[in-house]
C-alpha positions in Angstrom: 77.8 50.1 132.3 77.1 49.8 128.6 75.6 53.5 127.1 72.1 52.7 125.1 72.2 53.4 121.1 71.0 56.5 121.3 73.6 58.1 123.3 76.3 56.8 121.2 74.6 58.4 118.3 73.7 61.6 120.0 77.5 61.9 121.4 78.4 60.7 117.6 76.3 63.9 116.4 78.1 66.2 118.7 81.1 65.1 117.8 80.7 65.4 113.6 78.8 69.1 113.9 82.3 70.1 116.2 84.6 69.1 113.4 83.5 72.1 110.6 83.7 74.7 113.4 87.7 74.0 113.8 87.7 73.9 110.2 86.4 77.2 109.7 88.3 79.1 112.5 91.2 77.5 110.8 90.9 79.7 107.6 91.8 83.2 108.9 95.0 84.3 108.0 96.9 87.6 108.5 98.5 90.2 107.6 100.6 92.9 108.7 101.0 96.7 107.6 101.2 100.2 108.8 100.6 103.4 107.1 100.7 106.0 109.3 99.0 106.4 113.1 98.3 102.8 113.5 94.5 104.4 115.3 93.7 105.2 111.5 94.9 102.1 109.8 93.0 99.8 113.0 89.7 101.7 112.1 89.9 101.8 108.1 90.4 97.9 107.7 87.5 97.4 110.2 85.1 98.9 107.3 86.2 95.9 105.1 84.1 93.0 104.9 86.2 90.1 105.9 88.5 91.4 108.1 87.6 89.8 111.6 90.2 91.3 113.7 92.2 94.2 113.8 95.2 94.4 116.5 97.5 98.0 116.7 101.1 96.8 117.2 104.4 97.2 116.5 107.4 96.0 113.7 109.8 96.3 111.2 112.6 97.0 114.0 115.1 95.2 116.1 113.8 95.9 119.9 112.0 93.2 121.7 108.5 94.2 123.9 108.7 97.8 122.7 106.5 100.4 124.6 104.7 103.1 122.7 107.0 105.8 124.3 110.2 104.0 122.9 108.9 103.8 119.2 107.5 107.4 119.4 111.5 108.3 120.8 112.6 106.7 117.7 114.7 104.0 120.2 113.5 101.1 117.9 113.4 101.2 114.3 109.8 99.8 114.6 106.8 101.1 112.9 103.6 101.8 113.9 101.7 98.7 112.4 98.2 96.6 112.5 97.5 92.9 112.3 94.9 91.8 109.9 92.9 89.0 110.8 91.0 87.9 107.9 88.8 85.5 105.8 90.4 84.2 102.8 86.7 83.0 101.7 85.6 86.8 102.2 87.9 88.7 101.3 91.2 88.4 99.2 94.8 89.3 100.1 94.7 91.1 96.7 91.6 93.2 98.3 93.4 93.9 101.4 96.5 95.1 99.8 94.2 97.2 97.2 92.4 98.9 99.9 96.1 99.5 101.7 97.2 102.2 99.1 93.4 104.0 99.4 93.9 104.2 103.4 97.1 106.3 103.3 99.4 108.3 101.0 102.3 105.5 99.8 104.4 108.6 98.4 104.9 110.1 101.5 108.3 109.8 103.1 108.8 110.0 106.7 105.0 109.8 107.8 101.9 110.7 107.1 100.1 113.9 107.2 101.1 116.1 110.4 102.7 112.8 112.1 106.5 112.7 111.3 108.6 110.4 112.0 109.9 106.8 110.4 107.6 105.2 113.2 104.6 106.3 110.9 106.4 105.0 107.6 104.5 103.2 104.8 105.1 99.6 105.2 103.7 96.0 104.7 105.7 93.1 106.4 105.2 89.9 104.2 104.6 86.4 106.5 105.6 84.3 103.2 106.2 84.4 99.6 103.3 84.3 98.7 102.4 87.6 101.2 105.7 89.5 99.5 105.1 88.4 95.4 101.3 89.8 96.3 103.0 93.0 97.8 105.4 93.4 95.2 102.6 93.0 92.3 100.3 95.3 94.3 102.9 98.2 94.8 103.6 98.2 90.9 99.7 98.2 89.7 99.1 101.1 92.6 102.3 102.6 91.1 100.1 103.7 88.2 97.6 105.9 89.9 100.7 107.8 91.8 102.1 110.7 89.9 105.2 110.3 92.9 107.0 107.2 93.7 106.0 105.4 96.2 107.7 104.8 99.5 106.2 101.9 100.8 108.6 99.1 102.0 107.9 95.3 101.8 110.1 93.2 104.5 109.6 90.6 105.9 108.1 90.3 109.1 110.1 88.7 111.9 108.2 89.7 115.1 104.5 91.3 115.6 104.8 93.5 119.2 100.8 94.2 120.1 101.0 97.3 121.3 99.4 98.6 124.5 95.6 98.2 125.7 94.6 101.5 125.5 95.9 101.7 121.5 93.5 98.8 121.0 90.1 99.9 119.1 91.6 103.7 119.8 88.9 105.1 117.4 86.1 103.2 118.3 86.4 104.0 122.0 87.8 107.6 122.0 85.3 109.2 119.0 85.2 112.6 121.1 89.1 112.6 121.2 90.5 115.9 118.9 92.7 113.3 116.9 89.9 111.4 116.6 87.6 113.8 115.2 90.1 115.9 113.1 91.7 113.3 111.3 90.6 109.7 111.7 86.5 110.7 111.4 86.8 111.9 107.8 89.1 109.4 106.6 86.8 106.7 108.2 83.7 108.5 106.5 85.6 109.0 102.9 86.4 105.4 102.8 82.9 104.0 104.1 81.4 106.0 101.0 83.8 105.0 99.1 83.3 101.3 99.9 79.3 101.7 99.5 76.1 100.0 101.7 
């Protein structure tokens, strides 16, 4: 059975409006970073216009399918880390690694704040050269506004772990929780002021 004109141009249609909707999901890149509890980190890049995902997880280590307990236990070199989902069109790598060294203190060694450990170490974990020459540029121009060194190390990332369900949007689903409102609720409103409406 031959199909009239009109469905050939209507199935056509569909087909041509389909195409810029791949094209579009096809722009988000990533990136990968931790400064500290990765709760705070997950709900301080979800302020940032651009940023379309945020996922707590873990790298930097040598362990495959680590489990929160065997991080915290200091089994597996890993560090507490998010992955950035983002809009290149939005917002720039060069954004996202400026708004890295405002989210946590880079001169800290061995953690941040009250959490110790190397689990809660300053790090960014580079997917290409392009990722680790952005870094590298970004560490020295933040290097200015630090009286200390910073600590932050730039590797390159070999393996993203997401960690488990219940890390996932910690903040966002937990804003009664003590850690929640003792230390990721006035970070979270110090940036948003910072950032503006």
């Amino acid at each position: 059975m031959r199909m009239k004109p009109y469905v050939l141009l209507a199935l056509a249609s569909v087909s041509l409006i389909s195409v810029p909707m791949h094209a579009a999901e096809a722009k988000t890149e990533s990136l990968v970073l931790g400064g500290g509890c990765f709760w705070c980190t997950d709900a301080a890049y979800k302020l940032l216009p651009g940023v379309k995902t945020v996922t707590c997880g873990y790298a930097g280590g040598q362990e495959s399918n680590p489990t929160y307990g065997e991080v915290c236990d200091h089994l597996t070199g890993h560090a507490e880390v998010v992955k950035i989902a983002f809009d290149p069109a939005q917002v720039t790598l060069a954004r996202l690694l400026e708004y890295f060294w405002l989210v946590h203190n880079p001169t800290q060694r061995g953690g941040q704040g009250n959490d110790h450990g190397p689990q809660y170490r300053s790090i960014i974990l580079y997917a290409n050269e392009a990722q680790k020459l952005a870094a590298e540029k970004s560490r020295t121009e933040a290097q200015l506004e630090f009286r200390d060194p910073i600590t932050t190390e730039i590797v390159p990332l070999t393996k993203f772990w997401p960690a488990e369900g219940y890390h996932q949007d910690y903040f966002a689903k937990n804003p009664e929780a003590g850690y929640c409102q003792f230390v990721i609720a006035p970070k979270i409103h110090k940036l948003a002021k910072k950032l503006g409406p």
